[in-house]
C-alpha positions in Angstrom: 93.4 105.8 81.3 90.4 105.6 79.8 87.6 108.0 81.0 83.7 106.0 81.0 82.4 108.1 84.1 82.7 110.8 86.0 80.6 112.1 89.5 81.0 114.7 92.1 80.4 113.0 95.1 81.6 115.0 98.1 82.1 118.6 98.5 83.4 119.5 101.7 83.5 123.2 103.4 85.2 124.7 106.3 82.4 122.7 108.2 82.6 119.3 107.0 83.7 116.5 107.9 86.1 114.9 105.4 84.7 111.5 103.9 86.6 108.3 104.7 87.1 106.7 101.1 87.6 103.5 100.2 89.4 104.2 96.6 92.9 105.8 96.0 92.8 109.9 95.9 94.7 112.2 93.8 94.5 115.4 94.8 95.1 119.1 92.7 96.1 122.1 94.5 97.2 125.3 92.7 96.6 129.1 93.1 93.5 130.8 92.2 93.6 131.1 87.9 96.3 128.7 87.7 94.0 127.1 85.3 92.7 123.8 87.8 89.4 123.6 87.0 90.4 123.3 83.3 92.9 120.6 84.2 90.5 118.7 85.6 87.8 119.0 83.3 90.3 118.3 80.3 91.2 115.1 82.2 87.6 114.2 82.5 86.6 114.7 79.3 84.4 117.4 80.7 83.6 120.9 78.8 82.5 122.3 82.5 81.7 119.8 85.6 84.8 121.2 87.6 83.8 124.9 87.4 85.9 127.9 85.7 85.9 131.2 85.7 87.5 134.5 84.8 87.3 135.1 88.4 89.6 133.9 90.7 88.9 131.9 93.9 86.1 129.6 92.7 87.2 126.6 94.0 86.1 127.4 98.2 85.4 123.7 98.6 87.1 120.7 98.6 85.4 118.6 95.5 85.4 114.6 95.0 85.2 113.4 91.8 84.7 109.8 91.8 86.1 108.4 88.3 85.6 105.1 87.4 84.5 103.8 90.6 88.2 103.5 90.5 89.5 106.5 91.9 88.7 110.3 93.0 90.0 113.4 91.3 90.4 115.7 94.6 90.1 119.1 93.6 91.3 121.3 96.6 90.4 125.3 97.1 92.5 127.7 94.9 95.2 129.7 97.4 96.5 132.9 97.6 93.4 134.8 95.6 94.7 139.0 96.1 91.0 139.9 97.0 89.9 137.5 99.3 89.8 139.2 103.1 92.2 137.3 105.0 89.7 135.4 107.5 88.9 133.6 103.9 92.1 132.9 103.0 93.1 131.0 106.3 89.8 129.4 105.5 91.0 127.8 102.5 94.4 127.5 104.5 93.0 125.7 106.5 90.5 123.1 104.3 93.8 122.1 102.4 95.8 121.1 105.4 93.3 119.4 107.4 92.8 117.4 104.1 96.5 116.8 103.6 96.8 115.7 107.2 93.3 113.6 107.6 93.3 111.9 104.3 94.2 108.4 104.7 94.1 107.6 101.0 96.3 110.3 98.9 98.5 108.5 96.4 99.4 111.8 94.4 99.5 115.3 95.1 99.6 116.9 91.7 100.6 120.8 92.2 100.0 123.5 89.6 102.2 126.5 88.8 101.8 128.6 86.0 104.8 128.0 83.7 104.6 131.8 82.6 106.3 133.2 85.9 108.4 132.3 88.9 106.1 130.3 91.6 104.8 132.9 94.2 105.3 132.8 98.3 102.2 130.9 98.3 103.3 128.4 95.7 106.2 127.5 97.4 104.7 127.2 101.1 102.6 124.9 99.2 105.4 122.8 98.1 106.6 122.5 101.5 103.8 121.9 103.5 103.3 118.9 100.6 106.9 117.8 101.4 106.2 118.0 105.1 103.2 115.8 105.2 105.6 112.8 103.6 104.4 113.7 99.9 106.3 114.0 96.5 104.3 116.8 94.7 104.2 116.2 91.0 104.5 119.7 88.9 102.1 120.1 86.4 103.3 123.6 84.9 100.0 124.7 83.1 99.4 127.9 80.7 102.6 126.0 78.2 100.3 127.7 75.3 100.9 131.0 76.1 105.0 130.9 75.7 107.1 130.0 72.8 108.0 126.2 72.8 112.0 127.5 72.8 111.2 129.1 76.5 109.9 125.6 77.4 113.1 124.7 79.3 114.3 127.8 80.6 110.5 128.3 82.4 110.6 125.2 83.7 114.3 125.6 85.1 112.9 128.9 86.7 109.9 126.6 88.3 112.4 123.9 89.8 115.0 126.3 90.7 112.6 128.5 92.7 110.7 125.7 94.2 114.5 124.4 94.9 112.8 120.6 93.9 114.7 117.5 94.1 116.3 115.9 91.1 113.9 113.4 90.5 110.6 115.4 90.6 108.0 114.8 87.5 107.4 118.2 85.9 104.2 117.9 83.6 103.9 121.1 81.1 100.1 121.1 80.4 98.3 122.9 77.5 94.4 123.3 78.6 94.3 123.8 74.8 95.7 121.3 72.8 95.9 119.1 76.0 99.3 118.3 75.6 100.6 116.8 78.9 97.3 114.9 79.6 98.5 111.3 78.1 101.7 111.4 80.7 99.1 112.6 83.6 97.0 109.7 82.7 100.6 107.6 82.9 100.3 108.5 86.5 97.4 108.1 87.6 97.7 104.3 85.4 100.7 103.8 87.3 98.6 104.5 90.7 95.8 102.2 89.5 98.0 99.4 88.9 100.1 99.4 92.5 95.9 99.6 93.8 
């Protein structure tokens, strides 16, 4: 996949009403700091469009990145942020399954854990409520530059056993760094193009 441009079209809060797109959506969800925003903006080619931060819970909006006129990048609100008062939190609850159960035009759900530790309560009601709306998440297991290449296997063990995944389910390790991981996301989202 080759990236030529990029445009946040939609952002959506508790308010809005979802927009009714005509091109194929892959969406990202992951806990706040999982490292999203850098995943997306490393599959853009992007230094900062999808926003980062040091501070957790950015992402309070549901973001539509049209790429390509081809396709939209669906970057949904970061769960499971410690500080956020809990009428927030089932805010953000809520955006993410009203988009998972409106959307008529989701071809991937790609979900992010950090491949340093076990996924959390939160990660794993997130996997279900994926698997419940008729979805096969696709792992992307981000931070892989912060542990030793020989723990590669045995983190992403922990990550399957945990989320108790099914045989078959694409694990991506993803290096906001070196970007390793980004040609067999790109695979993916070539894969969805093609079927389009």
């Amino acid at each position: 996949m080759v990236i030529k441009s990029v445009n946040l079209e939609t952002v959506c809060g508790i308010t809005s009403k979802l927009p009714e797109n005509k091109l194929p959506e892959v969406a990202f969800a992951g806990k706040s700091n999982v490292g999203k925003s850098s995943l997306i903006n490393g599959l853009m080619n992007r230094k900062s469009l999808a926003r980062t931060s040091s501070k957790p819970g950015k992402t309070q909006t549901i973001n539509y990145y049209n790429i390509n006129e081809q396709i939209y990048f669906v970057d949904l609100p970061g769960y499971g942020y410690a500080t956020a008062n809990e009428s927030v939190k089932a805010q953000w609850g809520k955006l993410i399954e009203d988009y998972l159960h409106q959307s008529r035009k989701i071809e991937a759900v790609f979900l992010l854990i950090d491949i340093r530790h076990a996924p959390s309560d939160n990660d794993r009601m997130m996997y279900d409520w994926i698997l419940d709306r008729g979805y096969k998440p696709v792992i992307i297991a981000t931070k892989m530059d912060k542990i030793k290449r020989s723990q590669l296997s045995k983190q992403i063990k922990l990550i399957c056993d945990t989320l108790d995944v099914a045989d078959d389910t694409t694990v991506i390790p993803y290096s906001a760094l070196s970007k390793q991981g980004r040609d067999e996301i790109y695979e993916l989202l070539d894969g969805i193009l093609a079927e389009e």
